[in-house]
ZAKOLZA-256561 format. One record per residue: x, y, z of N, C-alpha, C, O in turn; residue in three letters. Coordinates in steps of 0.05 Angstrom, whole numbers, plus 5000, padded with zeros to 4 digits. Atoms other than C-alpha are relative to their C-alpha. Layout:
<atoms>
XYZXYZXYZXYZALA/...
</atoms>
This chain:
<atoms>
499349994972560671957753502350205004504450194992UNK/497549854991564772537788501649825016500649635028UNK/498850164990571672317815499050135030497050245037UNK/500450014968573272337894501250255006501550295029UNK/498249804987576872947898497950205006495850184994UNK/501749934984573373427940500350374987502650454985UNK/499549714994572474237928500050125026498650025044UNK/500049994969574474627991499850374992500650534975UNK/501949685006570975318000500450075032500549905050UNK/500549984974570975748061497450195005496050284987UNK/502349884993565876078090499350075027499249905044UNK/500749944962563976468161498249865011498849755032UNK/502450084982556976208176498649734979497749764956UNK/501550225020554375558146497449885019497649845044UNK/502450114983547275288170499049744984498649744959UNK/500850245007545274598161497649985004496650015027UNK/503450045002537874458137498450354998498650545013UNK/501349785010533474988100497750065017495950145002UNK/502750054979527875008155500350305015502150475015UNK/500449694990525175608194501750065014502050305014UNK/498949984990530075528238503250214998504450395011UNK/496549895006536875638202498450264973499950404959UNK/500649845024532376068149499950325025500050555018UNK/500849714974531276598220502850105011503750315019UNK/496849954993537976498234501450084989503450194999UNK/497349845014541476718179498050264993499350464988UNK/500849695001536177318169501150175018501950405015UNK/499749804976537677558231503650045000504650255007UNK/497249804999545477588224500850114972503050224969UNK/499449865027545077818149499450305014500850475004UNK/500849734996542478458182502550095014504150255005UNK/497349834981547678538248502749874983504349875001UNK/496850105018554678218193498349934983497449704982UNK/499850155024551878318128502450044983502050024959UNK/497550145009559978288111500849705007503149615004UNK/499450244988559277618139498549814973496449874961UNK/502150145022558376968082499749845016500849765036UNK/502750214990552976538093500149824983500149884959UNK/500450235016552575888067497249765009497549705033UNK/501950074997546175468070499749634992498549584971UNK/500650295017545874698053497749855017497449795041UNK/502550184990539574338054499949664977500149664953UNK/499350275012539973508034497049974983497149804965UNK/502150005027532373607995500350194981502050364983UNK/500049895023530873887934498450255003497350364984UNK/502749764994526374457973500450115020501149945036UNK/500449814978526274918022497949965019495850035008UNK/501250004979522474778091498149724995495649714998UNK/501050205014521274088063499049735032498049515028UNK/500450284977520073608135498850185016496450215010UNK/502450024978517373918195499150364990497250494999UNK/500749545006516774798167497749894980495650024985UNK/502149985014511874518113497849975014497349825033UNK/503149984993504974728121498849895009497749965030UNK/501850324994501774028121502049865019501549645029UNK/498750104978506973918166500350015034501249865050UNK/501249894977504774288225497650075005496150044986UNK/502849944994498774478253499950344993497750444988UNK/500449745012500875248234499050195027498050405019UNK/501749874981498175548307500850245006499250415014UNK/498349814993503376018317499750095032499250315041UNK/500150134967503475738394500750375009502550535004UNK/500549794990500876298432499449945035500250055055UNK/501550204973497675878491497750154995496149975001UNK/502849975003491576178480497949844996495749855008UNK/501350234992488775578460500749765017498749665028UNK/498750255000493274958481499650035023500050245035UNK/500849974970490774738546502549815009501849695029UNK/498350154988497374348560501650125008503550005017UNK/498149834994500774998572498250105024499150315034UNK/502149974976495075058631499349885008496849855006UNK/501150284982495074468674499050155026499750355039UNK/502349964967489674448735502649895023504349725022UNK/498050124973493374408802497049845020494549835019UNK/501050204987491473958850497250125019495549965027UNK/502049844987486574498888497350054986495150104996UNK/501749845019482974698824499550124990497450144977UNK/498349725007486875298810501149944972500849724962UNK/499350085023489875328747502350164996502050404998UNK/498549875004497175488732500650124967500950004945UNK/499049915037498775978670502150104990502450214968UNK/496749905012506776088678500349924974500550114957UNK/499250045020508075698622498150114979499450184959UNK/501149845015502576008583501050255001500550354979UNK/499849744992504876668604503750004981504250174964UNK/497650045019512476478572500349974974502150044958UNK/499250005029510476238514499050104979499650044955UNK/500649805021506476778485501150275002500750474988UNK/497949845011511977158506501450024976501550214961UNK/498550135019515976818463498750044974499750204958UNK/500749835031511676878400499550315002499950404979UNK/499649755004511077588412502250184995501950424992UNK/497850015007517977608401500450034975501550214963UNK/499950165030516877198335499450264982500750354962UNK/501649815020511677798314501850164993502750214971UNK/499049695015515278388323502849964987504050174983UNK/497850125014521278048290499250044968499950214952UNK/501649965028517077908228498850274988498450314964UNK/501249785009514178578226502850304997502550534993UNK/497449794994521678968232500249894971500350064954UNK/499050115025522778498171497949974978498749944955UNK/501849755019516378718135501350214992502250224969UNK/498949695007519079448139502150004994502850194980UNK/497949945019525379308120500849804979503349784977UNK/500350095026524778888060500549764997500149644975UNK/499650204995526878308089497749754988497849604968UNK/502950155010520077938085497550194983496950434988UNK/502249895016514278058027496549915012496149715025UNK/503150105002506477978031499649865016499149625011UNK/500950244981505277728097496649905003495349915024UNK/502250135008499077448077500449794992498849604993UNK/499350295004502476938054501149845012501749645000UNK/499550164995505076668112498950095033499749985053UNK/500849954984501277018163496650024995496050114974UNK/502049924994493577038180498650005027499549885047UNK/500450024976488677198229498049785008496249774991UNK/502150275000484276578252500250055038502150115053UNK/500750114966481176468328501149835004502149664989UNK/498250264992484176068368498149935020497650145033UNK/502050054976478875738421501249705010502449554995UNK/499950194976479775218479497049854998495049985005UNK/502150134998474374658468499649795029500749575031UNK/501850364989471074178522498449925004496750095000UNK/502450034991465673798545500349775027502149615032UNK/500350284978463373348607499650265029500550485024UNK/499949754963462573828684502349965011502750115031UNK/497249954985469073728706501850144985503550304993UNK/498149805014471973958645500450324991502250484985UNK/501149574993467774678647500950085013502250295011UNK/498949894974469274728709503250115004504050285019UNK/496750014996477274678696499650394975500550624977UNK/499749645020475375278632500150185008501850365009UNK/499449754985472875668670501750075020501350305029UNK/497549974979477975698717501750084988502950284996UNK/497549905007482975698666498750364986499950584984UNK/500149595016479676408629500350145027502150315030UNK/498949804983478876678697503049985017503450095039UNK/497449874997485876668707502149984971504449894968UNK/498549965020487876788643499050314993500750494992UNK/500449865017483277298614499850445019498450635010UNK/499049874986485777858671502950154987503650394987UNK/497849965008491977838641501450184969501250114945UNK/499749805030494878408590500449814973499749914951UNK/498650145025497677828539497549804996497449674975UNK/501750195013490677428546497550194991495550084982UNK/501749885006486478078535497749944982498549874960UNK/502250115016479677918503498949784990497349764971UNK/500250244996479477248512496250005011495150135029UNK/502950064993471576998513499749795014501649635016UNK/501550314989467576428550497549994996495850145005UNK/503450055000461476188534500249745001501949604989UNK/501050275000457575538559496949944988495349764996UNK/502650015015451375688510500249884975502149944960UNK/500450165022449375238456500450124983502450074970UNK/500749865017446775768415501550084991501750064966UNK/496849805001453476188420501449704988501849694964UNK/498250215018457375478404498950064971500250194955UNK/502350135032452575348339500950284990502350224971UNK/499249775014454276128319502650024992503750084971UNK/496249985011461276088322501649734996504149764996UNK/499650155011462375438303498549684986498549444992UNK/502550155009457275128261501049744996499249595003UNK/499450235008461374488239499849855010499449625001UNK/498850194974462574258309496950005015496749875036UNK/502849994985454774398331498049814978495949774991UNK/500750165012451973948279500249785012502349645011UNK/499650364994449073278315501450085021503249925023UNK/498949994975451673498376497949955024496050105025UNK/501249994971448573318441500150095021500949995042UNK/498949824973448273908484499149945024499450105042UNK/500250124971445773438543502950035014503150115037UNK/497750024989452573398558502450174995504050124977UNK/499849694993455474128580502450054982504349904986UNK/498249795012459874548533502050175000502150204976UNK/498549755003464975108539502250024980503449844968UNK/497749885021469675508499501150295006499750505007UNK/497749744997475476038513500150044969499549854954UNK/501249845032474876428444501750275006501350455022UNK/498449675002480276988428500050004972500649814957UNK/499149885025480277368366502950114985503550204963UNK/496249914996487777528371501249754986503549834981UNK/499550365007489376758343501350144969500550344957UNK/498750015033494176698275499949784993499549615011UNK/499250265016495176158228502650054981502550154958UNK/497350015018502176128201501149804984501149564988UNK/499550265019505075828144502950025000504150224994UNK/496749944986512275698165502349934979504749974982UNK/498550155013514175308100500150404994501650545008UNK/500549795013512076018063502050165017504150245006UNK/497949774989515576468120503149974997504950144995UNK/496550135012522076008104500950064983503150164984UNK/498949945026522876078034499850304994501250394976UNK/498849695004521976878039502650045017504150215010UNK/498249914983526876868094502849904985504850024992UNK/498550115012531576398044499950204980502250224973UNK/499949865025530576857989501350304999502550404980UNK/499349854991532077438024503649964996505350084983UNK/496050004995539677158043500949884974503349914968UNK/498449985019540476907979500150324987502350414979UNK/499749655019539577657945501550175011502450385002UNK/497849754989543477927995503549825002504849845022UNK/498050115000549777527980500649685011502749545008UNK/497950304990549676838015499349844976498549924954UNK/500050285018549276197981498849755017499549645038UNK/501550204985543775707991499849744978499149804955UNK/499250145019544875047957497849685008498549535027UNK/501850245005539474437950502149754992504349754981UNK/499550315010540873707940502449995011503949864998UNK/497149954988547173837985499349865029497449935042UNK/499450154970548673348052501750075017504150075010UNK/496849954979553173518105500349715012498549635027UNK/499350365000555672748113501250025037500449865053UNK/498349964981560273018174501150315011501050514996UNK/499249774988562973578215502849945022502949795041UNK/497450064977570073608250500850245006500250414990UNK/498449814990574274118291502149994994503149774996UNK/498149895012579874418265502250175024501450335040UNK/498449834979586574668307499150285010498850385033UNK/501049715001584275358287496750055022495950265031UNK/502549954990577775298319498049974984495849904992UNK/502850105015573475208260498949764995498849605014UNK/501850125001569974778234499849864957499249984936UNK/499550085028570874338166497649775003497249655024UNK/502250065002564574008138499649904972499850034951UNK/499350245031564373448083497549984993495949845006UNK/503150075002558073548046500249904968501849994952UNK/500450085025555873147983497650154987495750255000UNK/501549965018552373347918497449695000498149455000UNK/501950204988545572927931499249804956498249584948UNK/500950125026545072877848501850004984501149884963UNK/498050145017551172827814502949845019504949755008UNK/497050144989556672517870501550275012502550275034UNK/497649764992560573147880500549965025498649905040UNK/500749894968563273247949501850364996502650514977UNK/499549754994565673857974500250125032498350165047UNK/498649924971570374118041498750215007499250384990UNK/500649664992567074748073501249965023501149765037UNK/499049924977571175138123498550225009498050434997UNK/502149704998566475538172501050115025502249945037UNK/499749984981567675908230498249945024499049835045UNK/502350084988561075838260497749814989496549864968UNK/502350215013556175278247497849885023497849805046UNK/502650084976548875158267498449834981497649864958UNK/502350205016544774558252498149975007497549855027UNK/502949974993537974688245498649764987496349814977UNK/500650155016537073978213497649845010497249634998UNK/502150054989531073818252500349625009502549555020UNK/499250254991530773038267503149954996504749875012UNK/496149995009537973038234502050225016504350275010UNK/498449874980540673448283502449935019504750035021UNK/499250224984542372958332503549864992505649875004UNK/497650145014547172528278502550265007503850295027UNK/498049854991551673138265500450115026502850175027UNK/498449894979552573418335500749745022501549805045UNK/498150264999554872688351502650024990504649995003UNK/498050045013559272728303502350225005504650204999UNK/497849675000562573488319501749835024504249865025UNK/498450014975564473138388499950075022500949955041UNK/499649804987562873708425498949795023497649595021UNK/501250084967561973578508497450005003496249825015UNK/502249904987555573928511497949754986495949694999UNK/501750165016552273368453499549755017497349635017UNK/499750254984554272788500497349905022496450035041UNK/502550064979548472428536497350064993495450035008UNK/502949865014542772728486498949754990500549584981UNK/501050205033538472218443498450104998497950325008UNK/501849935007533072168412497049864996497349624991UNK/502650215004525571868405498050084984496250244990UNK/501749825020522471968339496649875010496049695026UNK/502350014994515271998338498450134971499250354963UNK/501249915031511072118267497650155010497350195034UNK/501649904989504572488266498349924973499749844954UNK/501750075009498972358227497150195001496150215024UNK/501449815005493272858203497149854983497649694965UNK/501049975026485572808170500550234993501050405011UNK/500349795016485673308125496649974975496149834955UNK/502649945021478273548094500649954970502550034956UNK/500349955030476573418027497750074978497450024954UNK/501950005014470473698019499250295002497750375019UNK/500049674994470574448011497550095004498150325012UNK/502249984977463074548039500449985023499750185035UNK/499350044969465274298107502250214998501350415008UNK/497549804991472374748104498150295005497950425026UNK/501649744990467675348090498350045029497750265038UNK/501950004978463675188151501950025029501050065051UNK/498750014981469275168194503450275004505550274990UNK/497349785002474675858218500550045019500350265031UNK/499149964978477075708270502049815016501249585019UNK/498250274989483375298309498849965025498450145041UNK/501550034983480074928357501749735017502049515005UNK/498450184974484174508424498749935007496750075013UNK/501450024979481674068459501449905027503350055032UNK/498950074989483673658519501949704997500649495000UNK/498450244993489173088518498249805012496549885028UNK/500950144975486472418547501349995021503350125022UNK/498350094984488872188605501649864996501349704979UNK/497250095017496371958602500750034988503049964986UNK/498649885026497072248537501350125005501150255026UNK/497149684993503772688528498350214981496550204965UNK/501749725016502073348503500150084975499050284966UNK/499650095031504073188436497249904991496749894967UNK/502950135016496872878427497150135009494950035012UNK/502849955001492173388439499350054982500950164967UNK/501250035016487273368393498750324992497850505007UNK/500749685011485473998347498849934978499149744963UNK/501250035040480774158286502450284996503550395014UNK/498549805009484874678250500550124975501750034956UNK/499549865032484375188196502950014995504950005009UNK/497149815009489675418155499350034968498049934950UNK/500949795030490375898102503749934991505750015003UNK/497550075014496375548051498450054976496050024970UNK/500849845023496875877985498250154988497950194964UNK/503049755002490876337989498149855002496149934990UNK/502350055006486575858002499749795029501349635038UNK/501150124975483075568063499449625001497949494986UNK/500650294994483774808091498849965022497550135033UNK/501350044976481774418152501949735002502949584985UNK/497650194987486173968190499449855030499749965052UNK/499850004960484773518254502249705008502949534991UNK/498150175001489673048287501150095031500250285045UNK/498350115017494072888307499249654998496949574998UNK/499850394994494272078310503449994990504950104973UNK/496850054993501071858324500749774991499149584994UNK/498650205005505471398297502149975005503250135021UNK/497449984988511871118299501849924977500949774960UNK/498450205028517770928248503450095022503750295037UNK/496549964998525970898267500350184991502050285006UNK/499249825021526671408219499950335019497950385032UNK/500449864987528372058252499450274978499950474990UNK/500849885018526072508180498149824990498449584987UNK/502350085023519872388143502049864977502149624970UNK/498750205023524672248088502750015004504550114990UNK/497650144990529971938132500149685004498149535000UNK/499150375008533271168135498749955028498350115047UNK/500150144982531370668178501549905028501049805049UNK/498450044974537170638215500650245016501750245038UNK/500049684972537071368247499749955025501150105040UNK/499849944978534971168308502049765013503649805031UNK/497250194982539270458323503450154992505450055002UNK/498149815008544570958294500450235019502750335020UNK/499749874978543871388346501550015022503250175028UNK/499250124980544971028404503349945003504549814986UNK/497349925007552671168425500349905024498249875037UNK/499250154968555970848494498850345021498050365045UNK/499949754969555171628525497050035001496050165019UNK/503750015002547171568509499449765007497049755006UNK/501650254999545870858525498349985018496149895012UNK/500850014983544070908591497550175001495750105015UNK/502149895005539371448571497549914988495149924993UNK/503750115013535071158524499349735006497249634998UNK/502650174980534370558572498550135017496150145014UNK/501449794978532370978626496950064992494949995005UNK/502249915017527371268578498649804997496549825009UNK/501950245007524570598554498349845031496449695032UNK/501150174975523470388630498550145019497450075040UNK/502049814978520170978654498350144987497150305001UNK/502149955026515571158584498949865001498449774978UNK/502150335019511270548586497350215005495250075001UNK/502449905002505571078595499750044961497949984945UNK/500049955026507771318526500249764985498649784966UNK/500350175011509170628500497949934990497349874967UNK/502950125012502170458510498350124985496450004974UNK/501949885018499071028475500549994976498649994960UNK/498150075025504570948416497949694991496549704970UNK/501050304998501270168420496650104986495850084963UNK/502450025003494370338422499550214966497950124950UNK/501049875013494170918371501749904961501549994938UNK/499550245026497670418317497849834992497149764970UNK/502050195003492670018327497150104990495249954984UNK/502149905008487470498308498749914972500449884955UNK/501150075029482970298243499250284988499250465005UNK/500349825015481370798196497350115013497050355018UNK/502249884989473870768228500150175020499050395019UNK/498149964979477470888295500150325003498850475018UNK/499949715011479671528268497950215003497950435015UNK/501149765003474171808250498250035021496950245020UNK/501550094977470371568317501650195014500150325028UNK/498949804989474972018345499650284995499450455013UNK/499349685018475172658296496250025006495150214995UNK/503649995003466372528313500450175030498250255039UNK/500149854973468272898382499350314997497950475009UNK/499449725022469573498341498050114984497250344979UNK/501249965026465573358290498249794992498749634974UNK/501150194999459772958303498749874976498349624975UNK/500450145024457472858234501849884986500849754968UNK/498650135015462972598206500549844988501149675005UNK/499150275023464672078148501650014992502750224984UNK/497450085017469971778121500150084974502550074967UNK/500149965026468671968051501850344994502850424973UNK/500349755008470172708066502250085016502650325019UNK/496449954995477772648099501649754986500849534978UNK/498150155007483472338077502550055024502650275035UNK/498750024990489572118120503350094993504449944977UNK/497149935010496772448109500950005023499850075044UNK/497150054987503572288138500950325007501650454987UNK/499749814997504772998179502650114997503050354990UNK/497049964986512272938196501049875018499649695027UNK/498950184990515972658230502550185028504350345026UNK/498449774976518972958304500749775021499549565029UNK/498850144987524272768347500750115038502250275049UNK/500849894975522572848416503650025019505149845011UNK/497649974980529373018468499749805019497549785031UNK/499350244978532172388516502050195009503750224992UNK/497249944984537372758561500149945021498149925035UNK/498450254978541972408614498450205027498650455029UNK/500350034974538972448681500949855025499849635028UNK/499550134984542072248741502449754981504249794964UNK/499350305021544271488714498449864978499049654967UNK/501750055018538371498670499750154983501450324978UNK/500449675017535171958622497250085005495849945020UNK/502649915005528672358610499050104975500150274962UNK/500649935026524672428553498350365004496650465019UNK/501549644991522673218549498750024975499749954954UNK/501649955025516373448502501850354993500750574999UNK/500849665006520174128477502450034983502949844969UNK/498649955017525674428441503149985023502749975047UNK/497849894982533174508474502350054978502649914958UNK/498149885015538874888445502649865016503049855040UNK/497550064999545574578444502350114986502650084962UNK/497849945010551874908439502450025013502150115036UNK/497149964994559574918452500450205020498950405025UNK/498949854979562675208502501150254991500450484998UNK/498349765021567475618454497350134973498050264953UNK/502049845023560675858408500549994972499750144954UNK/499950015032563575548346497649804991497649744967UNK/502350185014557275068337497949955020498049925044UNK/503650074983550074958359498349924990498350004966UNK/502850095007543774668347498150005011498250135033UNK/502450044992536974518359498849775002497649734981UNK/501950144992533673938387497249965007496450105026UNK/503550124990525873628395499250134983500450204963UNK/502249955011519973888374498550125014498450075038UNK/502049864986514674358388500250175023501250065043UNK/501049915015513274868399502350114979501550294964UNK/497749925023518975018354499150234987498750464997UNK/500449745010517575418303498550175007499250405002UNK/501149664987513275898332501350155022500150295038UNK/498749894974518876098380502850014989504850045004UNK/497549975017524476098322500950225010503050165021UNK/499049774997526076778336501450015028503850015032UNK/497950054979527276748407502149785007503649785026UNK/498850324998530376018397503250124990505450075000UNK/497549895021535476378349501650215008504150215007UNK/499249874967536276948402501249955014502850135021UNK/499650104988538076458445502849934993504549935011UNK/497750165016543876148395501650285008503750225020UNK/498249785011546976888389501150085018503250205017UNK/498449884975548077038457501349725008503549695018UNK/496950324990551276328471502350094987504450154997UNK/497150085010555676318417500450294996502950284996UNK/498549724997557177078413499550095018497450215013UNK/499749864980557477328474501950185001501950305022UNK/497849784997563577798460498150234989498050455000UNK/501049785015559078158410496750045003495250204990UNK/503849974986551478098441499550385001497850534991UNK/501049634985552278878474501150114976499850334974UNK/499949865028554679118407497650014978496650214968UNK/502650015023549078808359497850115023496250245009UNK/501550064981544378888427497650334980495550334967UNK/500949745014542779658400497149994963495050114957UNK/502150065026539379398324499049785009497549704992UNK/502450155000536278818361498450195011496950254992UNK/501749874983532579208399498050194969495650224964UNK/502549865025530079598333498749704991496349724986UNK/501150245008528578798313497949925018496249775008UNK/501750094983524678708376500950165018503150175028UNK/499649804992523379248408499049985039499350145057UNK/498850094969522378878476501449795012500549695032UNK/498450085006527578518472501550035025502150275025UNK/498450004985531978378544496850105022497150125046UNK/502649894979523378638575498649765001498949584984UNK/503050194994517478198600497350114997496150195016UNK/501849835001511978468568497449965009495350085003UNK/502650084983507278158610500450225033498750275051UNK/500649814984509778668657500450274996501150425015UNK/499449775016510279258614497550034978498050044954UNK/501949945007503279358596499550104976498549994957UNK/499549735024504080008551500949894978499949944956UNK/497850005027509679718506498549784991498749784967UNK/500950225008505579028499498250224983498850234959UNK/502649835019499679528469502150154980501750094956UNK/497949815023504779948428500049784984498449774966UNK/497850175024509379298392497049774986497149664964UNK/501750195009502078858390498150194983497450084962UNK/500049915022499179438354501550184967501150334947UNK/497149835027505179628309499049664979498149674956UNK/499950274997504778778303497749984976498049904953UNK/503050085005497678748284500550184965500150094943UNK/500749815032498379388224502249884983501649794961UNK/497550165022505079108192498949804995498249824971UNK/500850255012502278418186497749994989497449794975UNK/503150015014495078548163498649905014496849795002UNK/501750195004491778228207498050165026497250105048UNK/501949854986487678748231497149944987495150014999UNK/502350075016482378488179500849694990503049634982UNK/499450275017481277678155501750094969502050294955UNK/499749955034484377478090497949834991496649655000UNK/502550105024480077398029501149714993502849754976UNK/499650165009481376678018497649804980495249804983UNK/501050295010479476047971498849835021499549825044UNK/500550304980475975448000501549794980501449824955UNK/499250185020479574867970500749735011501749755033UNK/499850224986480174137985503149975014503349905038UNK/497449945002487474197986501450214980500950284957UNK/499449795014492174717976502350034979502750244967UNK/
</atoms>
């Protein structure tokens, strides 16, 4: 056993949790202060180990191109596509980020954490065609939804997706929005190049390490008591800036910093639950991420997807989600995370929440209750042949949805929100989804909070980082065609990759 005495180290920038998050975050200021040290502590033994792994996400690289929850019907029959229209801003952001960091040596072989896969909008029933087409024709007008298809022909389904036309009963009407533009990203993979990166260029990224606590310091910084997870050690870090990208664990420390802005946040974990194929005949038969519609009352956390993905060169199949629930606000977090939470300046929130979620209660309720047959009675929407013999069930992750204070109550929000200080010595990230596919601008977002003295200084090499960067390239036509074909040749994915079929990867 080591004794109690503590090592005390300083350090400029420390990021809590190895995840795409703080892995984007410290790429991006190794470039504008690489005299600046970086320090990295993640409490597993792995890099992008809870919600960045693979099997941890669905991998879509949220475009809205498929996700029809980013395109709700208005009450006329019209269909709004702002928030579609934002948030493939936002990954286009992500791209030309990743592709500046291709060319400059930053990131290797994006094949390995990038591919190209369709992305299509499934439904069936006449009211629900009716809503498709509505939503392509006001989508596929638009420079950012360019080439976007529709078809309500059998034949055309059965061609382009044979898995899902098997045993189908085309009595009952069809459509599909179908873009070729669709990625599949592997976010654990984009993490650990982006970690590998800042370790080679001087920082220090350290496994099996906790940050227990975080306090403010006269000076303004920031002292941070983190333990050795496998021999006892602890160890003082002094940082000037600190961001915790600790994903469900987020929450705990920016409780604990104090700060104003943390006050009144909670949290409401929520697990996720995946089949995953195991029968590499069916994966081959299937290339394509495919949305469909939410039930009614479902939050948008439960629309239902089949979904390729290309992890370690080799092709899976994924549909889900089915929802669960545990206290635990990490896959491989305690039980008491969430009555641990709960603080006098949140109480009122996460009643609030409990008294005005009973829509969500009941689907939390019901989709516990699901049987394994259950399941696949479901995944038969998709995939009308289906048997149990030929998925298996995996634990996806584990995501902690945002409660913030409303009024005298609170509200539970499906999305991400950045929290930070007034003074820009600490920030984080809260919820879930679309998260990582919007790391880049998420992390964007951090740099102009907490640096704002030095934004119009670095402003000049972001702009070589994202080269529309402070533009809307939904109204800048030209430059969307320029950075989406610069986008397309840096990442490869002007051509499929050659992949494996494999039950798992």
């Amino acid at each position: 056993m080591s004794d109690n005495t503590a090592v005390q180290t300083k350090t400029d920038v420390v990021l809590v949790g190895a995840g795409i998050m703080s892995a984007t975050l410290g790429a991006i200021l190794r470039q504008l202060q690489p005299d600046w040290s970086i320090s990295v502590f993640e409490r597993l033994d792995a890099a992008a180990a809870e919600s960045s792994d693979p099997w941890n996400n669905a991998g879509t690289g949220h475009s809205a191109l498929c996700e029809l929850n980013y395109t709700p019907e208005n009450k006329d029959g019209s269909v709004d596509i702002a928030k579609a229209i934002n948030v493939n801003e936002q990954f286009q952001v992500s791209r030309q980020f990743w592709s500046y960091a291709i060319e400059n040596g930053i990131l290797t072989e994006p094949k390995e954490f990038v591919n190209p896969i369709p992305h299509v909008s499934f439904v069936h029933g006449a009211e629900n065609v009716k809503y498709l087409r509505a939503r392509y024709d006001a989508l596929a007008g638009h420079p950012l939804f360019a080439g976007m298809e529709y078809t309500e022909r059998p034949d055309e389904f059965a061609k382009r997706l044979p898995l899902m036309a098997k045993g189908r009963d085309f009595s009952d009407p069809v459509a599909l929005n179908w873009t070729d533009g669709g990625t599949d990203v592997d976010f654990g993979a984009l993490t650990k190049q982006f970690l590998g990166h800042i370790g080679a260029s001087g920082g220090s990224v350290y496994f099996g390490h906790e940050v227990r606590n975080v306090s403010k310091q006269s000076d303004g910084s920031w002292t941070l008591k983190v333990v050795n997870q496998r021999t006892g050690d602890k160890k003082t870090v002094n940082a000037k800036f600190v961001f915790v990208g600790a994903g469900g664990g987020a929450l705990h420390l920016l409780q604990k910093s104090g700060i104003a802005e943390a006050k009144g946040f909670g949290g409401f974990p929520v697990s996720g639950q995946f089949l995953r194929c195991t029968n590499p005949e069916l994966i081959a038969q299937h290339r394509a991420k495919v949305y469909g519609k939410a039930a009614v009352g479902a939050p948008p956390m439960s629309v239902p997807h089949l979904d390729t993905r290309v992890i370690n060169g080799q092709q899976g199949l994924l549909f889900g989600p089915y929802a669960g629930w545990s206290p635990k606000f990490l896959k491989q977090g305690k039980v008491t995370d969430l009555p641990g939470s709960v603080k006098p300046n949140n109480l009122l929130s996460m009643l609030g929440v409990g008294l005005t979620e009973l829509g969500l209660t009941k689907y939390l309720i019901g989709e516990l209750l699901q049987s394994p047959a259950d399941r696949i009675e479901t995944l038969r929407e998709f995939v009308p042949r289906a048997t149990a013999g030929d998925w298996e069930l995996i634990t996806a992750g584990q995501r902690v949805q945002v409660i913030r204070k409303k009024g005298s109550g609170g509200v539970l929000e499906f999305g991400t929100a950045v929290i930070s200080a007034a003074d820009g010595t600490i920030a984080g990230l809260l919820g879930a989804s679309p998260g990582a596919s919007t790391a880049v601008p998420a992390m964007l977002d951090v740099l102009q909070r907490c640096f704002g003295d030095r934004w119009s200084s670095w402003e000049p090499q972001l702009k070589q980082m994202v080269p529309s960067l402070g533009l809307k390239l939904s109204d800048n036509e030209s430059l969307f065609r320029e950075v989406w074909d610069w986008s397309n040749r840096v990442l490869e994915l002007e051509e499929p990759a050659v992949v494996a079929t494999a039950a798992t990867a």
